[in-house]
C-alpha positions in Angstrom: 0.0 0.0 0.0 1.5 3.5 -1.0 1.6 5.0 2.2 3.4 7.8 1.0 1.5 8.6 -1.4 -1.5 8.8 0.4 0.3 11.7 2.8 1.7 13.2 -0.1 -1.5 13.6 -2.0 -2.4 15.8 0.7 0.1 18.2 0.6 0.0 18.6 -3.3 -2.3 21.4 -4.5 -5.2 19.5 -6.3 -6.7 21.1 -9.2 -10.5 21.0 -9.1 -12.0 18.6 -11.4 -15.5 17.7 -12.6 -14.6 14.2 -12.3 -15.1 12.9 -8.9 -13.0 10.1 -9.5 -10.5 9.0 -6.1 -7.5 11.3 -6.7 -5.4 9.5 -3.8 -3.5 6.8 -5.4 -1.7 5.8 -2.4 -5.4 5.1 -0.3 -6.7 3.8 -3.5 -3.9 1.3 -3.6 -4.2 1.1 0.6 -8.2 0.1 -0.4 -7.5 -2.4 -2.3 -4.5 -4.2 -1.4 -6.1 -6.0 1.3 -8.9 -7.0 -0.7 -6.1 -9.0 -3.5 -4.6 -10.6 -0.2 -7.6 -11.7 1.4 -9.4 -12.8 -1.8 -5.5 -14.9 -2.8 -6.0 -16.6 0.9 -9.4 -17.5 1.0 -9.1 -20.1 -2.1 -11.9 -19.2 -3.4 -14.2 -17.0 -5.1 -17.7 -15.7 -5.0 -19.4 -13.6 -7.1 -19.8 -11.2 -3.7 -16.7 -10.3 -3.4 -17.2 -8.4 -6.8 -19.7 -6.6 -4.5 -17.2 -6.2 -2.0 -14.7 -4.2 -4.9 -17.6 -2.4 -6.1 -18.5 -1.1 -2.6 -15.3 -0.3 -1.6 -14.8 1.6 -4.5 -18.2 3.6 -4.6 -17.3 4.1 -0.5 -14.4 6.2 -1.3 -14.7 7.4 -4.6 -17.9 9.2 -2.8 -15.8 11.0 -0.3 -14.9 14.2 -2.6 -18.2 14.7 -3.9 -19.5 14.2 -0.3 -16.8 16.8 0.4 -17.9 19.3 -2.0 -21.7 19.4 -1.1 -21.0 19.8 2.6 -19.1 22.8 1.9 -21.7 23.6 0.3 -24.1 23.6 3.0 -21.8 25.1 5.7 -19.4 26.7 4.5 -19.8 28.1 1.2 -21.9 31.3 1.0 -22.7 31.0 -2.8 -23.3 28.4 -5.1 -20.3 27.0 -6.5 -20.2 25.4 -10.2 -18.6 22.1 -8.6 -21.3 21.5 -6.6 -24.3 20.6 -9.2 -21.5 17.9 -10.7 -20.3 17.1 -7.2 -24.3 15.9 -6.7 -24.7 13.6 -9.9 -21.5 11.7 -8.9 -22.4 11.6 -5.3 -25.8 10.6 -6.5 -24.1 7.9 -9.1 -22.1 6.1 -6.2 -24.9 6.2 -4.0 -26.6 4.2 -6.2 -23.9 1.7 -6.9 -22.9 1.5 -2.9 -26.7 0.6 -2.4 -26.7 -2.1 -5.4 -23.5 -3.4 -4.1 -24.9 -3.4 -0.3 -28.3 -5.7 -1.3 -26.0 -8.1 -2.9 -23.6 -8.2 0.4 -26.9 -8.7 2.5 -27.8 -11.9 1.0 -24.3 -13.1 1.5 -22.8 -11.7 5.0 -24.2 -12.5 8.2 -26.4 -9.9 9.7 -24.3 -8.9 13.0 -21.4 -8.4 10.2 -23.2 -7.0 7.8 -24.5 -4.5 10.5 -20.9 -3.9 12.2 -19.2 -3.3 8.8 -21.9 -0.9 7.6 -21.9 1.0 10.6 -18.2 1.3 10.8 -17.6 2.6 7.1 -20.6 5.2 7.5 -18.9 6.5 10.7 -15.8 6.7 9.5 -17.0 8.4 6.5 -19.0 11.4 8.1 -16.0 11.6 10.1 -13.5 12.0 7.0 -15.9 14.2 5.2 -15.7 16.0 8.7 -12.3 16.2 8.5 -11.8 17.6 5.1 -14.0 20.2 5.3 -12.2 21.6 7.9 -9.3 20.9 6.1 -7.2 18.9 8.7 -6.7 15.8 6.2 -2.8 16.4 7.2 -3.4 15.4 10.5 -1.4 12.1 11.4 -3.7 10.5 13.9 -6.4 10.8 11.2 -4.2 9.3 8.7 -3.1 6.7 11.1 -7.2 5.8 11.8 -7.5 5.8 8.1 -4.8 3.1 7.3 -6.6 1.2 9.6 -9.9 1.7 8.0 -8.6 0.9 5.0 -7.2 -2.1 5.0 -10.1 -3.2 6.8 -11.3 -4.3 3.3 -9.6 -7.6 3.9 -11.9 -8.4 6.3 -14.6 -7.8 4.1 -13.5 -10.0 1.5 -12.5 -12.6 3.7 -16.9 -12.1 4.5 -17.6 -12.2 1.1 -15.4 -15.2 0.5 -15.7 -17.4 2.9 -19.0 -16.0 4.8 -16.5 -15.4 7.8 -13.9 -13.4 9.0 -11.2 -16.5 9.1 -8.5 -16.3 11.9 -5.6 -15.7 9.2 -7.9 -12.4 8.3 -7.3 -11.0 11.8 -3.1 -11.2 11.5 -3.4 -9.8 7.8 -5.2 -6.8 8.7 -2.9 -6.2 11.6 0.2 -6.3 10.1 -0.7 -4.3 6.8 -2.2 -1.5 9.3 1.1 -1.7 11.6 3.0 -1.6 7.8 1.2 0.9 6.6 1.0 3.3 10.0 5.0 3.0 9.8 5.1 4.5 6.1 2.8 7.2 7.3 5.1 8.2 10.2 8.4 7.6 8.2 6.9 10.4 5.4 5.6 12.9 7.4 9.4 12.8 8.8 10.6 13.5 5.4 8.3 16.5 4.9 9.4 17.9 8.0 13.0 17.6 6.8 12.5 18.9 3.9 10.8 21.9 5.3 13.6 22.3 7.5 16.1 22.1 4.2 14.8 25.2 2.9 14.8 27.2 6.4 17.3 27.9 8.7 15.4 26.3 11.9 16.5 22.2 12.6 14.2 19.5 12.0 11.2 18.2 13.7 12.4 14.9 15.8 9.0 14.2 16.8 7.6 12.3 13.9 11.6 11.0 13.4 11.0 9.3 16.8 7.4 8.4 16.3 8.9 6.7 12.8 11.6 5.0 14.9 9.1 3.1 17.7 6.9 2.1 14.5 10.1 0.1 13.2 10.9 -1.1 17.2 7.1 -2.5 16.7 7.3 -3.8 13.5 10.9 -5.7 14.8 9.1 -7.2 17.8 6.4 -8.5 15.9 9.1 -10.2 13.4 11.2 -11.7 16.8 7.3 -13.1 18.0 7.0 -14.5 14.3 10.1 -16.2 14.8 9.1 -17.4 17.7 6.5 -19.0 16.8 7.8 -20.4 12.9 6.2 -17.4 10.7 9.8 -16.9 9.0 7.7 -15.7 5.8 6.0 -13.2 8.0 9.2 -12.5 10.0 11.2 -11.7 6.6 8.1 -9.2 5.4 8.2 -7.3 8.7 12.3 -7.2 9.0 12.2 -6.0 5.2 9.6 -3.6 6.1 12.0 -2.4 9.0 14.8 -2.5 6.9 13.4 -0.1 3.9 11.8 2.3 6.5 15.0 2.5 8.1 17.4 3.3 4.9 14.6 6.3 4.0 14.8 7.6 8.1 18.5 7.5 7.3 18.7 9.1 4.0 16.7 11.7 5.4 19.6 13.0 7.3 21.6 14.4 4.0 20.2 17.0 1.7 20.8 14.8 -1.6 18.3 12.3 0.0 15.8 15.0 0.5 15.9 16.3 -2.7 14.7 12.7 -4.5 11.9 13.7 -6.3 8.3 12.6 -4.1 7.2 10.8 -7.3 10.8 8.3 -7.1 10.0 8.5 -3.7 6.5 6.9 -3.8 7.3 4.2 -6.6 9.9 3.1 -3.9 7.2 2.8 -1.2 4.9 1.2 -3.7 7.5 -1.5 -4.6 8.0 -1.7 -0.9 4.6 -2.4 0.4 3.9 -4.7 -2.9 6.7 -7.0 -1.9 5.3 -6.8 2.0 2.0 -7.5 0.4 3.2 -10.8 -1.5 5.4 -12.1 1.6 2.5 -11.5 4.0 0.3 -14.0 0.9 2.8 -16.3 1.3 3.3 -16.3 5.1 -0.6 -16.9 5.9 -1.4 -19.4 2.8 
């Protein structure tokens, strides 16, 4: 999962579009990740996990339109010309979050279907919330959204299998733990990068934050070990091990000055190698 690019898509300008369409690559790929990994382990397939993609994708795509409209309401004191497209599209994956919910209650158990439903439109009021008062750079709420995110393997694993299988449990962990680390390690970069161009040192606190993710991530590869997950060990030491050559580069300008676009192809190699290790650790 592009962890980086899901921070750095907040700090680029975005230029308005028409086309409500998800813009952040690195959640998109944070989405649906999990889904691939959970729908390779359950050895299966059902035609509800289709629904599953389809309502996963509808959920977030509807997030910027959702955005636009409650400006709209609370903010904005005239009409904008976004808004009357921001309401077809919000209207168009209403619709297909609906279609793709009908088909999920025929397949998922009620108490799941209930607890998943009531989790996603929670955490979407709150991100819609969030973005409207434009604190989508905050790191705790990036942090809850990785978690939310991969959360999606969970659904599949419903979808699939009609349950939330045991191996389900460890994947979502340890691609939220993976990803909560990238987040952490790129907002350190950003704050050393701001500090390149001023005269003021850099911010430690995310650099230490960054550093007990890794401590984490290494103590779950040692209780791995422990217990004979060396495929799961080797994902979370390589994890470690790529986290800590960025934290390390960040300490000379020439490391800084990597373009963010190199930088998040190397976090999405990164996280798709995790990815596959993790596949092959819980098959």
């Amino acid at each position: 999962m592009a962890t980086e690019s899901a921070v750095f898509s907040n700090v680029r300008p975005q230029k308005q579009s028409t086309w409500f369409l998800p813009r952040e690559h690195g959640a998109t790929a944070m989405l649906f990740t999990p889904i691939v990994c959970a729908a390779i382990l359950s050895r299966g397939w059902r035609w509800s996990e289709l629904a599953t993609i389809t309502a996963a994708f509808a959920a977030l795509a509807a997030k910027d339109p959702a955005v636009v409209l409650a400006r709209q309401r609370f903010v904005w004191k005239q009409w904008h010309p976004e808004t009357a497209p921001a309401i077809r599209w919000f209207a168009g994956w209403t619709v297909l979050l609906i279609l793709s919910g009908l088909v999920l209650m025929a397949s998922w158990p009620f108490k799941a279907l209930v607890a998943m439903g009531s989790g996603v439109a929670v955490f979407s009021v709150l991100a819609i919330a969030i973005n409207v008062k434009n604190r989508q750079r905050s790191t705790l709420f990036q942090i809850a959204s990785a978690a939310a995110l991969t959360s999606s393997s969970l659904a599949t694993s419903l979808s699939a299998t009609g349950t939330i299988a045991s191996w389900c449990w460890w994947l979502w962990l340890l691609l939220a733990l993976q990803a909560t680390a990238g987040i952490l390690v790129v907002h350190a970069r950003l704050d050393a990068r701001v500090a390149l161009r001023s005269t003021a040192p850099a911010g430690e606190n995310f650099r230490r934050a960054a550093q007990i993710s890794l401590v984490a991530l290494a103590c779950a590869a040692v209780i791995a070990i422990v217990f004979h997950h060396g495929w799961l060990a080797l994902a979370l030491l390589i994890a470690v091990m790529g986290y800590a050559y960025d934290l390390h580069r960040q300490r000379n300008a020439e490391g800084l000055q990597l373009p963010l676009k190199s930088v998040g192809q190397r976090a999405l190699a990164l996280s798709s190698l995790y990815a596959v290790l993790l596949i092959v650790g819980l098959w």
